[in-house]
C-alpha positions in Angstrom: 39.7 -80.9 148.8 38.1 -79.9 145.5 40.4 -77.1 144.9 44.0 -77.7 144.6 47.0 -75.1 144.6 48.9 -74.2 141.5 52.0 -72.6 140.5 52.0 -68.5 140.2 51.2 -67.4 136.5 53.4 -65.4 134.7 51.4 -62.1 135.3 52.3 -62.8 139.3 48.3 -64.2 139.5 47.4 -67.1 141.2 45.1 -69.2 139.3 43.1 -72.0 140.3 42.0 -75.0 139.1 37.7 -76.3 139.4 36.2 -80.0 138.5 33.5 -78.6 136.4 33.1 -76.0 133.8 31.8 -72.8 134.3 29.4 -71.4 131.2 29.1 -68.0 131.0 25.9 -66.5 129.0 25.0 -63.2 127.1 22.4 -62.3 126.0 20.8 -59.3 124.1 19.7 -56.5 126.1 17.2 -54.3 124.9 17.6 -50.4 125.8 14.5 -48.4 125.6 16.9 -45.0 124.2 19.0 -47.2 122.0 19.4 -50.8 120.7 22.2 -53.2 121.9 23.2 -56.1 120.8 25.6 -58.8 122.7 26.5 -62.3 121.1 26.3 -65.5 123.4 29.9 -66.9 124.4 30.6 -70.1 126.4 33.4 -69.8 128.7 35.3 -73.5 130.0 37.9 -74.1 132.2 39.0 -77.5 132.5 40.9 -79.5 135.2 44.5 -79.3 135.0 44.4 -76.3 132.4 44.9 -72.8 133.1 42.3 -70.6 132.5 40.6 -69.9 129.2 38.8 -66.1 128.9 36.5 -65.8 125.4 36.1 -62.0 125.0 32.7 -61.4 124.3 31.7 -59.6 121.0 31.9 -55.8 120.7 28.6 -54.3 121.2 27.3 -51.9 119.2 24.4 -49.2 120.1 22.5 -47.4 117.5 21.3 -44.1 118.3 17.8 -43.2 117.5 18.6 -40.3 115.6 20.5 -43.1 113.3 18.1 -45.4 113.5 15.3 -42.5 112.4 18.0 -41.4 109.4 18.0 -44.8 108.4 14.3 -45.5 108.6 13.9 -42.0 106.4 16.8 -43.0 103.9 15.1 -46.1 103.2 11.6 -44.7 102.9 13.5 -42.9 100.0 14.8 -45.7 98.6 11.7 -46.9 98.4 10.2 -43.9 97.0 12.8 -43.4 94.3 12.4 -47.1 93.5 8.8 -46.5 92.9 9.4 -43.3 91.1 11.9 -45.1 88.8 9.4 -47.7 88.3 6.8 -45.7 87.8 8.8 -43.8 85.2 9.7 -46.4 83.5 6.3 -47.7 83.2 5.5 -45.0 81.8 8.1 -44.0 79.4 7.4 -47.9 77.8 4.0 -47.0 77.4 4.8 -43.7 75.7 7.4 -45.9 73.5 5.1 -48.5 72.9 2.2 -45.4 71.7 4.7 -44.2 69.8 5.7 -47.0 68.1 1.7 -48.2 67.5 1.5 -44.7 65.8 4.4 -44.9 63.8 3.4 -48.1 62.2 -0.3 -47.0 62.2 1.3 -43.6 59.9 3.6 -46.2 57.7 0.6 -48.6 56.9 -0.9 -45.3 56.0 1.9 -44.3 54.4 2.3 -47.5 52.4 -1.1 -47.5 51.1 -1.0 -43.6 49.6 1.9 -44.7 48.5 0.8 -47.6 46.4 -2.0 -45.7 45.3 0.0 -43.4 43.8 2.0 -45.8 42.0 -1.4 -47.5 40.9 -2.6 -44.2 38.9 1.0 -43.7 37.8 0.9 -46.9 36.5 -2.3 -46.6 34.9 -1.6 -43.4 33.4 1.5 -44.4 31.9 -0.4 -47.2 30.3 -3.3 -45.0 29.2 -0.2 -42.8 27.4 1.8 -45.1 26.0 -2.0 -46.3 24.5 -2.6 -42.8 23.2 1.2 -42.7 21.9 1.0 -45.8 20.1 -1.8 -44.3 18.6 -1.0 -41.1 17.9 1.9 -42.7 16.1 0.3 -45.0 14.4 -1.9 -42.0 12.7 1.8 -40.3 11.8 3.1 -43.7 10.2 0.1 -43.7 8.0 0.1 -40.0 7.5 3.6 -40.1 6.7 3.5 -43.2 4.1 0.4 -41.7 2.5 2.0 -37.9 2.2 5.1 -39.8 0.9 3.1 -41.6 -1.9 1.5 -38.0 -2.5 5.0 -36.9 -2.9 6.2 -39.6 -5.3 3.4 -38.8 -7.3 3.6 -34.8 -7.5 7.6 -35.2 -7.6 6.5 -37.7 -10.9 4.2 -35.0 -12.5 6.6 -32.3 -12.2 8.9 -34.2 -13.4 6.8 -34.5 -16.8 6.1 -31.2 -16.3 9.5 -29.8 -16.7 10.5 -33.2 -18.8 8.0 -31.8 -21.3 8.2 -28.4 -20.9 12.4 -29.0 -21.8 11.2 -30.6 -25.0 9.2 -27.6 -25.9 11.7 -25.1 -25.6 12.9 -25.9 -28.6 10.2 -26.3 -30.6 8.6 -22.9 -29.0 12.0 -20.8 -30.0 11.4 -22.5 -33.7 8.1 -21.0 -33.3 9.0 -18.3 -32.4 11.7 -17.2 -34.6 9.1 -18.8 -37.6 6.4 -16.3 -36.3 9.0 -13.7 -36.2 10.2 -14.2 -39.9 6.5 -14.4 -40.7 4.8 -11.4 -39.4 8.5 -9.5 -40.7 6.9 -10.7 -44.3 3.6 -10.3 -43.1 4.9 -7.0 -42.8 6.5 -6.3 -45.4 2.9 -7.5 -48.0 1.4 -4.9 -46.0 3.7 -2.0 -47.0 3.5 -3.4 -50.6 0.1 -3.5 -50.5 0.3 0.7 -48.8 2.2 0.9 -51.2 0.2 0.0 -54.0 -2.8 2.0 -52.9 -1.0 5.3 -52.7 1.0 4.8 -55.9 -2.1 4.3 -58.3 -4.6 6.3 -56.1 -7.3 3.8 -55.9 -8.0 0.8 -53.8 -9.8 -0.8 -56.9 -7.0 -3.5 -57.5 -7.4 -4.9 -54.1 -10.1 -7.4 -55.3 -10.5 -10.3 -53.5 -8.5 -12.6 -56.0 -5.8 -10.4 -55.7 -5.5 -10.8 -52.2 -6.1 -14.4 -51.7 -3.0 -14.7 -54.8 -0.9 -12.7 -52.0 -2.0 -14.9 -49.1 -1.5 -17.8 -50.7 1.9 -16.7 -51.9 2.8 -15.9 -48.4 1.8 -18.7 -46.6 3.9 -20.5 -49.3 6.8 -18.4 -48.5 6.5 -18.5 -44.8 6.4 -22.6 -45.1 
């Protein structure tokens, strides 16, 4: 006999025992609603064993309304990926323009600004030329004006040096010329005096008058 009785299993089953295995296969099954998938599981039951069962693995159905929200929610993906890319292709090429102009405008930038500092440069030495110059001309002014001084401070100074030696001298002369034309004076009233005492200007000869002159000058020395 190929089968052979065995004892009752604990569930109250009677389970027998076969010489060969039995393979169970599934497959995946293709639903044209829906899509199923099923795993392939190998079932064995060996002589002298009880009875091993493998539970096949769970299937699972997508719906198509799924399967259509998925399809969509990856055609965004995909379009948002794109966008991103898109933008951020862009936004670097706006960076890198940006940046080309900048250093475009500081090139530009650098060069007005070394012009500048070429004519300031230039102009400072052209004044410091005209400054060096200018004072120069005031050194030699100055030193020549000085020596103009020295030399006008000199003559005044023998100008009053002299003219304080002849104060002196001048108030001698001058008190002399005043005792001289008081005598001076005084021959001349004699001489009135004469006239109008004998009534006739015939004694005023000439050698009369030069004995007076004489006598005066010798008085006044």
């Amino acid at each position: 006999m190929d089968d052979e009785a065995v004892p009752e299993s604990p569930m109250g089953q009677v389970s027998s025992k076969k010489k060969s295995p039995v393979k169970s296969n599934f497959e995946e099954i293709g639903i044209s609603s829906s899509s199923m998938k099923t795993s392939i599981v190998d079932t064995s039951t060996l002589l002298g064993d009880s009875t091993k069962i493998t539970t096949p693995m769970q299937t699972s159905v997508i719906p198509p309304e799924e399967l259509r929200l998925q399809h969509k929610l990856d055609v965004i993906d995909k379009n948002n990926e794109l966008r991103v890319k898109a933008q951020s292709d862009t936004f670097n090429s706006e960076i890198k323009e940006v940046i080309l102009v900048a250093k475009e405008q500081h090139v530009l930038f650098v060069k007005d600004v070394q012009t500048v500092r070429e004519d300031v440069n230039r102009k400072l030495e052209e004044l410091k030329v005209d400054m060096e110059k200018e004072i120069n001309e005031l050194s030699t002014n100055y030193y020549s004006l000085l020596s103009k001084v020295d030399i006008v401070a000199a003559d005044v100074t023998k100008v009053v040096e002299c003219y304080q030696s002849l104060i002196p001298k001048i108030e001698d002369k001058a008190v002399g010329d005043n005792t001289s034309f008081g005598k001076l004076d005084a021959m001349l009233s004699e001489l009135k005096e004469m006239v109008s005492k004998y009534g006739s200007s015939s004694l005023l000869t000439l050698e009369f008058l030069t004995q007076k002159f004489c006598l005066f000058e010798t008085q006044g020395n």
